[in-house]
N, C-alpha and C positions, 0 to 999 in steps of 0.2 A: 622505514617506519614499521615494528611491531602492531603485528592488527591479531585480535583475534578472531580465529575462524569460526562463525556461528554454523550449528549443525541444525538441519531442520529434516530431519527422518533421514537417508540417503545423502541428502545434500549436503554439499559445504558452499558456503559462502563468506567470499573476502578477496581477499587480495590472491593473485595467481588460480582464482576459480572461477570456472563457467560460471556468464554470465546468469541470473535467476529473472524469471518474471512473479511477479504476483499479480495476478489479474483473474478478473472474473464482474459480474455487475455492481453494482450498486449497493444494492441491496436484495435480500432473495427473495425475488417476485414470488417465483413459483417453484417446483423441484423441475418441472421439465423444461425451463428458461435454463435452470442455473446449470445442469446436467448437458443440456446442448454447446452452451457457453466452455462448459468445462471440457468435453467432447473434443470443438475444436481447437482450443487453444493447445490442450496434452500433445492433439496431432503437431499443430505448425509447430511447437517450442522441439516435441522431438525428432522434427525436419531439419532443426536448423543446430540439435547440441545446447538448446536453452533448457537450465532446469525452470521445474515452473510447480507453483502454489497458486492454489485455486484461492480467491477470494471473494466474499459475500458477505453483507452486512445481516445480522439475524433482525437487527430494530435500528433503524436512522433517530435516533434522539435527537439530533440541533436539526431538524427542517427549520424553514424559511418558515413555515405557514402551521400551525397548529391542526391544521384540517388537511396535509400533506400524506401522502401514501410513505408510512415509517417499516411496515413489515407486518410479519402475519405473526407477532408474538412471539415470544420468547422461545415454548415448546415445538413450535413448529419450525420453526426457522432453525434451532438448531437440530431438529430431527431432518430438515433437508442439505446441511450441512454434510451431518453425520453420514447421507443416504451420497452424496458427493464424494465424501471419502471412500466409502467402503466399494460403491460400482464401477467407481474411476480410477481408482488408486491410488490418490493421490493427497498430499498433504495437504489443510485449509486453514487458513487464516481469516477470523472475524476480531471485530473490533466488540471493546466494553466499556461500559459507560461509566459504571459504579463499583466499587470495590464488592460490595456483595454480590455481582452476578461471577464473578472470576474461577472461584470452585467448580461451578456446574456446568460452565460454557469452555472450563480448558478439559474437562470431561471428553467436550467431540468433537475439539480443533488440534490444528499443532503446532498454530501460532499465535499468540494473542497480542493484538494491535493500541494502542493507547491514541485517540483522536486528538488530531492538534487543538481542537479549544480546551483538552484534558491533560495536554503534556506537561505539564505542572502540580496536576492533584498529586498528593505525595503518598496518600491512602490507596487510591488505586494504581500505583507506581510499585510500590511495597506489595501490596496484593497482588499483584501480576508475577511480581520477580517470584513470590514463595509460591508459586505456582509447580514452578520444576520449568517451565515449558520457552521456548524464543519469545522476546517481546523484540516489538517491532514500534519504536514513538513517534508520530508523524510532530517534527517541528510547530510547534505555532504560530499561528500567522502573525502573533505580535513579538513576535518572540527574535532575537540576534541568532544568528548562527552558533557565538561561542556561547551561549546560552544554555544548551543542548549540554554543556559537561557537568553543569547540575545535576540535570536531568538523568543522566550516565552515572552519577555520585550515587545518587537514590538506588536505583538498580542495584548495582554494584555492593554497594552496604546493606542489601537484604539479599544479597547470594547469588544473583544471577549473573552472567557472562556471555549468555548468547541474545546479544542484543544487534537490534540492527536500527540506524535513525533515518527517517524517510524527511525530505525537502519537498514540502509543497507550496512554496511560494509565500511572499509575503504581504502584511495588505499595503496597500499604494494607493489611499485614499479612499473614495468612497468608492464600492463595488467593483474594485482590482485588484489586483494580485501582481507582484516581478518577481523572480526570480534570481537573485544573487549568485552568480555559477560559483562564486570564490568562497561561499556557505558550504560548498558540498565538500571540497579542501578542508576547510576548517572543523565539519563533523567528524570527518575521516581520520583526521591528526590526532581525533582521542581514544583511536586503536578501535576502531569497531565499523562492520559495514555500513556504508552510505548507499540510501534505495532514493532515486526521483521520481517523484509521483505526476507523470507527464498530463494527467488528464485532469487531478486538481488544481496543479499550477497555470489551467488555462479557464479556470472556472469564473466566472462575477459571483462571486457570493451577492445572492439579493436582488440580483441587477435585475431582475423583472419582477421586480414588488413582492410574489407572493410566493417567489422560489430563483431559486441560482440560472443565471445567464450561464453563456461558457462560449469561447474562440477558439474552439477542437483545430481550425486552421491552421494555429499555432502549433499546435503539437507536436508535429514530426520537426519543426527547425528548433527547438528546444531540446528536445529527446535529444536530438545530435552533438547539441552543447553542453548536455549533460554527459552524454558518454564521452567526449572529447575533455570533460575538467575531470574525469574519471569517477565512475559511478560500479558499484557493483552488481545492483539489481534495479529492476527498472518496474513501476507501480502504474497499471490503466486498467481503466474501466472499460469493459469493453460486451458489447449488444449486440445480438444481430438486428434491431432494430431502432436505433437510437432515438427517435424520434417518439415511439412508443413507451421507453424505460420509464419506470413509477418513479425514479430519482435519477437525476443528474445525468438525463439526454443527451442535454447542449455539450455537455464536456467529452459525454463516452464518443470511444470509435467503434464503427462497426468493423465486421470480418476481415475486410481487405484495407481495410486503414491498419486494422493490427496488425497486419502479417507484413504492410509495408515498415511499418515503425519498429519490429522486430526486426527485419532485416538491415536496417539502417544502422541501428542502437548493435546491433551482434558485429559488425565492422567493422565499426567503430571502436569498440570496448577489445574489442582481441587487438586494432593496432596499438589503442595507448597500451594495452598488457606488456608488447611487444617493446616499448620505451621506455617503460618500467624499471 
């Protein structure tokens, strides 16, 4: 299978390339949550040969609760993005919600993420690709796997090529989510890297009334399934203090749940390389 290789600063990513993480919280509490966050992950990924993009939401637009902690604004949030880049060194990916923020938010990222309840807007599809910059489409939850080649058409027909589609589960009723491992095959077959987003696919959307549940338990026997139906790069939220985070607790891992789920997920992914 021809894949093409997405470049993301340094990096490549695809077939026959170190495995990538994108990870970071939620959303950006603060600059010295997200800077610690990013801190350690840079260390364990360059422990183990993982490249890694820092990820942080600058504003959560679909909370559960209208009265939900979404981000500290536009400006600032991408000012502590940018403050991530520039001390850490490293690449960052935020997500956008609207085609009008797409201009000034790929200003001080160097990836821009399209949210799965948005993987169909065709407006901010288009907007993102004439960016110049990697889009990264998380699947939607209602969405098939071959679904996703639409979505790849859109891209594609407004110029862009470094695209990457991320799997985070699909719904299964009311406030669940599964997982189809033969989805990740099926994105992959349309020439572009497949990313599993290990910590949304174990989330309840909803499931506590006034904000998302999550079975983080799940996480590492997933992760594993994913790098075994072969996965490029691998998507978690990750906190030092989960229990704490302003969004999506229940789902994140903390310190030593990452560094185990990296090392699981990197084993894995170099032996299917090796079958390849």
């Amino acid at each position: 299978m021809n894949m093409n290789i997405v470049k993301i600063g340094k990096y490549k990513v695809g077939a026959g390339e170190p495995l990538l993480l994108i990870g970071g919280p939620c959303v950006a509490e603060s600059e010295e949550i997200c800077l610690e966050i990013a801190a350690f992950l840079k260390k364990a990924c360059a422990r183990r040969g993982i490249q890694y993009v820092f990820k942080a939401s600058f504003d959560k637009a679909n909370r559960s609760s209208g009265r939900s902690f979404r981000g500290n604004g536009m400006a600032k949030g991408l000012e502590i993005l940018r403050t991530v880049r520039s001390k850490m060194e490293l690449p960052v990916l935020t997500d956008v919600h609207e085609s009008e923020q797409v201009p000034e938010v790929a200003k001080s990222v160097d990836v821009l993420q399209i949210p799965a309840f948005l993987s169909r807007q065709t407006d901010l599809l288009v907007a993102a690709a004439k960016s110049g910059l990697p889009v990264n489409v998380k699947k939607g939850q209602f969405m098939a796997p071959e679904d996703m080649k639409g979505v790849v058409g859109k891209l594609e027909d407004a110029g862009c090529r470094n695209i990457m589609l991320t799997e985070r589960g699909a719904s299964f009723g009311y406030h669940n989510l599964v997982v189809d491992m033969r989805g990740l095959q099926t994105m992959r077959s349309f020439g572009y890297p497949v990313v599993y987003d290990a910590t949304h696919s174990v989330q309840l959307p909803g499931g506590l009334g006034n904000a998302s549940g999550g079975q983080r338990e799940f996480i590492p026997v997933l992760s594993r399934a994913a790098a075994a139906a072969g996965i490029d790069a691998i998507f978690m939220e990750v906190h030092p203090n989960p229990a704490k985070a302003l969004s999506d607790g229940p789902n994140s891992l903390d310190f030593a749940g990452a560094e185990k789920v990296l090392d699981e997920v990197k084993t894995i992914h170099e032996l299917v390389g090796k079958m390849q």
